[in-house]
MDAnalysis code that builds the backbone (N, CA, C; Angstrom):
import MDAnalysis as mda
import numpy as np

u = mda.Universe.empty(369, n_residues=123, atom_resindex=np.repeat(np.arange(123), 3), trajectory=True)
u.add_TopologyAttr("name", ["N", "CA", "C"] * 123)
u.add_TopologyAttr("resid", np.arange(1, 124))
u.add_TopologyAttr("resname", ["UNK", "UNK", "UNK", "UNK", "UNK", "UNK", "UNK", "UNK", "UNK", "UNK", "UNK", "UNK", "UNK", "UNK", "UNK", "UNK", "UNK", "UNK", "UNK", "UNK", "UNK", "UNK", "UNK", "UNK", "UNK", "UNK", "UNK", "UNK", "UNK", "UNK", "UNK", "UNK", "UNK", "UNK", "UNK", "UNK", "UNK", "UNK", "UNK", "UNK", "UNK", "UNK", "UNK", "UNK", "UNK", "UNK", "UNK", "UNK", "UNK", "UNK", "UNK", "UNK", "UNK", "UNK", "UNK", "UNK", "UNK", "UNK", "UNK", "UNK", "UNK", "UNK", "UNK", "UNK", "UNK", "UNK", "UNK", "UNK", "UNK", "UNK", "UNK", "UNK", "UNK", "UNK", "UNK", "UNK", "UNK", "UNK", "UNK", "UNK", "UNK", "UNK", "UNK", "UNK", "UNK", "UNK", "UNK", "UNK", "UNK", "UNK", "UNK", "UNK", "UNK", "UNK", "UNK", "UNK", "UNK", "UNK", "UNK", "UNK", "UNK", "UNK", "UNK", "UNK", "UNK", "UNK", "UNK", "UNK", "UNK", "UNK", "UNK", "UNK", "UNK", "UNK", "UNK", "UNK", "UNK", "UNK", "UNK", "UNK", "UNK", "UNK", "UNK"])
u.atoms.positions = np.array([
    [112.010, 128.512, 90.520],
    [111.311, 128.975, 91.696],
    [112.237, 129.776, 92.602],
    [113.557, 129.950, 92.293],
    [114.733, 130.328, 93.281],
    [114.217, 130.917, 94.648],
    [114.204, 131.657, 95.031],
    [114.212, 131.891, 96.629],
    [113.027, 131.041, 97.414],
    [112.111, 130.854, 96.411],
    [110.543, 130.238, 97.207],
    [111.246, 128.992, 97.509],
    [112.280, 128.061, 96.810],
    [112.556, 126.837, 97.051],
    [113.339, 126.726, 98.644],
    [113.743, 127.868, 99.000],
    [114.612, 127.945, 100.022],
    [113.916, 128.488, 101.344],
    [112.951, 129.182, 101.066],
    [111.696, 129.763, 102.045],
    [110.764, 128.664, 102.915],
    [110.688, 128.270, 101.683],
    [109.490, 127.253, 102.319],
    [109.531, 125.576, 101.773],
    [110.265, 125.117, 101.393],
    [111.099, 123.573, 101.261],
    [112.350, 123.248, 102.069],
    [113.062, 124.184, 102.051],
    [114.280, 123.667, 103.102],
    [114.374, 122.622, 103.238],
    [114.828, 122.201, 101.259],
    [115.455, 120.722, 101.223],
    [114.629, 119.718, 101.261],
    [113.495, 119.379, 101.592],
    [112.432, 118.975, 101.413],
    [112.239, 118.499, 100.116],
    [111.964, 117.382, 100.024],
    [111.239, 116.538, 98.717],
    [110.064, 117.736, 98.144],
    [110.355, 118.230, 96.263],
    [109.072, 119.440, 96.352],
    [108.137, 118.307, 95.445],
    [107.427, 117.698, 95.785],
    [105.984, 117.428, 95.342],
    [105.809, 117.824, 94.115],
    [105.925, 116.454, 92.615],
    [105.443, 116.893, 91.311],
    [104.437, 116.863, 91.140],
    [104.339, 117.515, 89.599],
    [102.708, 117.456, 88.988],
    [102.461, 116.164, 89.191],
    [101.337, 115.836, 89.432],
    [100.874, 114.218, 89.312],
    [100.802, 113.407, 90.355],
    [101.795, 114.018, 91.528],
    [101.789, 113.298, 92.555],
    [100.470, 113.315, 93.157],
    [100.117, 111.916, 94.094],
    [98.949, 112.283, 95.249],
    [99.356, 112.138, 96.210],
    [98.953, 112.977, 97.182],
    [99.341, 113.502, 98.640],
    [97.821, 112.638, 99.511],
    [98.248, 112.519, 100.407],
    [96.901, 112.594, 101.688],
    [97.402, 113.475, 102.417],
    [96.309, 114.802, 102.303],
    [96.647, 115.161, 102.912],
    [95.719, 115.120, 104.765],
    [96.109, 115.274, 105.716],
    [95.383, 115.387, 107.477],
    [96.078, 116.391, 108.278],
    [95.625, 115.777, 109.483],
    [96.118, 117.201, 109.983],
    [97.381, 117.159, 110.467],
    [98.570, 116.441, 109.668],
    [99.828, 116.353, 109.752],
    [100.040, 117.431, 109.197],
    [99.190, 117.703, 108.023],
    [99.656, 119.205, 107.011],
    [98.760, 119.764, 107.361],
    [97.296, 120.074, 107.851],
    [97.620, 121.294, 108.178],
    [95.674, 121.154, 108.941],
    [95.540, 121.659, 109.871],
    [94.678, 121.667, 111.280],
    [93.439, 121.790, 110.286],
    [93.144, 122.332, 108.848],
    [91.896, 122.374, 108.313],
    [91.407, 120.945, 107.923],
    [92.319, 119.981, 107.700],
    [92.337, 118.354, 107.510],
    [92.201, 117.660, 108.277],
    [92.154, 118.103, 109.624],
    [91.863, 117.044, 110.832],
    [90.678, 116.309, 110.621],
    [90.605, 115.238, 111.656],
    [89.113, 114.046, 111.668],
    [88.950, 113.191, 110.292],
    [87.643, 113.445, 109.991],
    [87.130, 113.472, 109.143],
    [87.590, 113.695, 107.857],
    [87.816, 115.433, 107.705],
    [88.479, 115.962, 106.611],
    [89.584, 116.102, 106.127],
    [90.055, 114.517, 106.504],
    [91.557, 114.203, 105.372],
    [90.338, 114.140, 103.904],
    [91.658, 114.443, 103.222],
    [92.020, 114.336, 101.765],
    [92.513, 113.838, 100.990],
    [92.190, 113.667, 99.698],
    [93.440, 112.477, 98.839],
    [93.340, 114.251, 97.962],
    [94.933, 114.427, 97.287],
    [95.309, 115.384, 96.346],
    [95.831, 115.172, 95.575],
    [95.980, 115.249, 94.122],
    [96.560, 115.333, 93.318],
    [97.232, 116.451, 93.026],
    [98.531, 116.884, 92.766],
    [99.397, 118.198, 92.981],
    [99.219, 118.390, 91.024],
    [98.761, 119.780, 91.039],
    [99.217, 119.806, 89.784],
    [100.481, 121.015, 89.614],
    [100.701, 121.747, 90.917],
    [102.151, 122.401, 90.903],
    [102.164, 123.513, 92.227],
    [103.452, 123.170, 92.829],
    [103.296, 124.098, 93.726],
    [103.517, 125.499, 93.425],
    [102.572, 126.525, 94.098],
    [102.955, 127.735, 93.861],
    [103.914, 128.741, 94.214],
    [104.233, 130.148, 93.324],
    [104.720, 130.523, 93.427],
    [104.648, 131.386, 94.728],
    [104.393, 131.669, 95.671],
    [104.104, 132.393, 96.326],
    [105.012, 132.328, 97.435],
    [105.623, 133.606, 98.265],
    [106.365, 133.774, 99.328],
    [105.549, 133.101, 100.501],
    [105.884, 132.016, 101.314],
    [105.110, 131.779, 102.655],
    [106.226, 131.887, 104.060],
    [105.176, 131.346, 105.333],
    [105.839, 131.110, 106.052],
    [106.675, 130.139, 106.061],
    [107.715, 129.577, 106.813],
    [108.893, 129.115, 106.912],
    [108.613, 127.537, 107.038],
    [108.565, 126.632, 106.022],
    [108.292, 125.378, 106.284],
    [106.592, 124.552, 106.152],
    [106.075, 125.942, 105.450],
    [105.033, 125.969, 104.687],
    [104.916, 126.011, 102.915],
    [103.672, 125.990, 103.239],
    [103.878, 126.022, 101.108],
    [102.167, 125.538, 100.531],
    [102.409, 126.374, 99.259],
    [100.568, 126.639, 98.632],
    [100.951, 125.573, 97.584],
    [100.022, 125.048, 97.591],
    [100.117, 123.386, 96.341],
    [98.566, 123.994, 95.478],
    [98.698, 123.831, 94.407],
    [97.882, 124.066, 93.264],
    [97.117, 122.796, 92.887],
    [96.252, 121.968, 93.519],
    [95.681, 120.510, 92.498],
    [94.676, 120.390, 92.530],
    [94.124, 119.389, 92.579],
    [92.830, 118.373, 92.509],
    [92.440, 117.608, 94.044],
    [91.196, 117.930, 94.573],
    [90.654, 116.996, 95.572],
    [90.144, 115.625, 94.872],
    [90.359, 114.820, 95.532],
    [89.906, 113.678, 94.513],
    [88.906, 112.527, 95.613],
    [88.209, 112.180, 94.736],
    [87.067, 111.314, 95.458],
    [88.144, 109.934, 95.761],
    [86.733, 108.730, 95.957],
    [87.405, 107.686, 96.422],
    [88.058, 106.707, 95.269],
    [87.395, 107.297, 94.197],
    [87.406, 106.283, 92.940],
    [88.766, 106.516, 91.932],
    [89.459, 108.334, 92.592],
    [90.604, 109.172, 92.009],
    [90.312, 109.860, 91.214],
    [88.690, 109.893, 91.196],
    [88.332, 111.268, 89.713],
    [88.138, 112.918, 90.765],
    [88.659, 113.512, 90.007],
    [88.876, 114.791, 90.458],
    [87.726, 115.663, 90.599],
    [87.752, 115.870, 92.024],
    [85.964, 116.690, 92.295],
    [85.803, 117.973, 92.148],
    [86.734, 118.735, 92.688],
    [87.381, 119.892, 92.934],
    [88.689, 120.697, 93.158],
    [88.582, 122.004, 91.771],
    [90.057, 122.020, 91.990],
    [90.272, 123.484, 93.264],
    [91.407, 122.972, 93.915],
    [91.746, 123.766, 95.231],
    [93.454, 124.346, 95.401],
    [93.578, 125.487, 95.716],
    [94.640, 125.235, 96.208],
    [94.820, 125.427, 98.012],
    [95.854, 124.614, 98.190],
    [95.672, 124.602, 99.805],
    [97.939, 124.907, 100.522],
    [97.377, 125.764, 101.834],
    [97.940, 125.755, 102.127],
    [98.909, 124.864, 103.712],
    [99.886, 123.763, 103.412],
    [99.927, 122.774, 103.906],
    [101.263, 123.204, 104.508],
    [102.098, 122.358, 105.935],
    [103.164, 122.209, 105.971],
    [104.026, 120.789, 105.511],
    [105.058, 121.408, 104.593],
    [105.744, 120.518, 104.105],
    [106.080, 119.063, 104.855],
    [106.625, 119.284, 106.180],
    [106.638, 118.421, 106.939],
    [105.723, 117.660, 106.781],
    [104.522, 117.912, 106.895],
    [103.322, 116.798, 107.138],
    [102.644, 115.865, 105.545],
    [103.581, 116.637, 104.779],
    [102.553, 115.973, 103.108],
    [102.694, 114.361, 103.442],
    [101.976, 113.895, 102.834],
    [102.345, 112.362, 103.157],
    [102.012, 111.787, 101.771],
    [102.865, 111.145, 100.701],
    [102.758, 111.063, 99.748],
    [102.170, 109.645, 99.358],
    [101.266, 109.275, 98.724],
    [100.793, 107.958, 98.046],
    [101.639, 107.126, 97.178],
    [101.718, 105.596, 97.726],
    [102.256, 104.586, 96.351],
    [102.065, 104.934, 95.602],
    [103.133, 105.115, 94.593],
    [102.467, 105.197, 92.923],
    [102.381, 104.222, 92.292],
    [102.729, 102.880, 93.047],
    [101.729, 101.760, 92.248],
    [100.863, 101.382, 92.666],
    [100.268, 102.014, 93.909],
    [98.459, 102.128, 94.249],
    [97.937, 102.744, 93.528],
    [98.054, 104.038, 93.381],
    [97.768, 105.263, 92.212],
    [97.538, 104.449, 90.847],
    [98.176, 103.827, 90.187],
    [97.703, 103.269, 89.125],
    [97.853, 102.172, 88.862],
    [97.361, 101.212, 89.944],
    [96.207, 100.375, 90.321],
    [94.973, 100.616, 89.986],
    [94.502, 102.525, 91.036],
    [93.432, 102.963, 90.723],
    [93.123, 103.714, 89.452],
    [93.848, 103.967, 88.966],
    [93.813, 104.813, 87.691],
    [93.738, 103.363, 86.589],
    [94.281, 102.701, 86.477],
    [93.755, 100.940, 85.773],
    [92.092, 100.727, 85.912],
    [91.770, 100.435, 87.387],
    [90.224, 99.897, 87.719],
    [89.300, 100.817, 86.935],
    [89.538, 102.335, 87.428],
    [88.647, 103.700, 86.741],
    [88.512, 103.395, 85.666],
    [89.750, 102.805, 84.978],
    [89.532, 103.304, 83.136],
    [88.652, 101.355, 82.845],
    [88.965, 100.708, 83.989],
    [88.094, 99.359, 83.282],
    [86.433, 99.588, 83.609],
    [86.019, 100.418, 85.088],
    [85.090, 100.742, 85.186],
    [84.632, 101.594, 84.042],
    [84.953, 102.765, 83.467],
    [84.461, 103.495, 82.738],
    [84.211, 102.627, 81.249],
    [84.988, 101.813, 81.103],
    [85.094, 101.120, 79.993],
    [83.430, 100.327, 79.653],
    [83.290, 99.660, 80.818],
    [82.843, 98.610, 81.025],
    [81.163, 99.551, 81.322],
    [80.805, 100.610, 81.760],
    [79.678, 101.749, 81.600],
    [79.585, 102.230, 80.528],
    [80.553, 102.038, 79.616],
    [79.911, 102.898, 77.883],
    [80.078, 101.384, 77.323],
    [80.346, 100.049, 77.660],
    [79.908, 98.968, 77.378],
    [81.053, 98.682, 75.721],
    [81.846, 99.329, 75.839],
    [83.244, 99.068, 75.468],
    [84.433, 97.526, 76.271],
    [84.332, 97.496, 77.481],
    [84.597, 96.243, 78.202],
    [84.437, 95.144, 77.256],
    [85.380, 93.859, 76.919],
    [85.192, 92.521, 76.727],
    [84.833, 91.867, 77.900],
    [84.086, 90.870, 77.897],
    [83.865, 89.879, 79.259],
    [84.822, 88.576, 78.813],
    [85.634, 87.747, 79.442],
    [86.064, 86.727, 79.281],
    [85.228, 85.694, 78.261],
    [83.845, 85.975, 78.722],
    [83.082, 85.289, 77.466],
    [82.880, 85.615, 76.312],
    [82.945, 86.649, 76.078],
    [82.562, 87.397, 74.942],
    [84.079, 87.390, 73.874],
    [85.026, 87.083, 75.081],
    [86.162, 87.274, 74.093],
    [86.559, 86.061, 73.333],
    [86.007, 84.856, 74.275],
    [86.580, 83.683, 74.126],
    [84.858, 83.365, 72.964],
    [84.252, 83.812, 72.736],
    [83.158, 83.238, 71.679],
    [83.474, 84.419, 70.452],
    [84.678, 85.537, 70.449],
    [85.101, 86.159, 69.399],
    [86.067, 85.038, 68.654],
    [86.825, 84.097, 69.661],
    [87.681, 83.298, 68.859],
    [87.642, 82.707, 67.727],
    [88.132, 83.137, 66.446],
    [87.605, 82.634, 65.211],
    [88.166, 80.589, 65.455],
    [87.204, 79.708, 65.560],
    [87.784, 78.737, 65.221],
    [87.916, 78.114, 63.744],
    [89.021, 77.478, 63.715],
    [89.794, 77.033, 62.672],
    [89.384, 75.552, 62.542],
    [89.047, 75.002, 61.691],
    [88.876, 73.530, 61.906],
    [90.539, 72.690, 61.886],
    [90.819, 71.687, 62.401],
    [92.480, 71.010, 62.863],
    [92.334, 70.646, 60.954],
    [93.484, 71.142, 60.886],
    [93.546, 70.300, 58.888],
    [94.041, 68.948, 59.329],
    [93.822, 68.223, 58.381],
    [94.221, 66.408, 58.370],
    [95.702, 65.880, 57.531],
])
């Protein structure tokens, strides 16, 4: 990225693919109230900005972490505010047991425990 890293990070932690951001109006006055955001970064761009700014390439993501819309937005670095990543897949765990458990792939504790082949005790 050479000069963009120095333009608009100035040393600044740069935000990987994969990361999720919230973003508000710490980053940037279109996020205020209401319209915070959860983001998933899939890469920041290349692009010359203002000084302590910067264009992120990802995913808006609902409440559940499935990706609604892809956006890119322009945020100040200062304000990204980055998500646990062992909340993150926490939620990325529940999604895949929810989805599991809707195409009816899911075991239930019962179902697993009446798969148990029993053995009769030998004498």
């Amino acid at each position: 990225m050479g000069r963009l890293w120095y333009l608009c990070w100035e040393g600044a932690m740069l935000p990987r693919s994969g990361d999720v951001l919230r973003l508000d109006v710490r980053a940037s006055v279109q996020f205020g109230g209401d319209r915070a955001i959860w983001f998933r970064v899939i890469r920041p761009m290349d692009i010359t900005c203002t000084r302590g700014w910067v264009w992120l390439d990802g995913f808006e993501l609902n409440a559940d972490g499935d990706a609604l819309l892809r956006r890119e937005v322009f945020v100040q670095v200062a304000g990204l505010r980055m998500v646990d990543p062992e909340w993150v897949a926490r939620r990325e765990a529940d999604r895949l047991r929810r989805r599991q458990a809707s195409r009816g792939n899911a075991r239930t504790p019962q179902a697993a425990a009446s798969a148990v082949r029993r053995v009769p005790a030998s004498r």
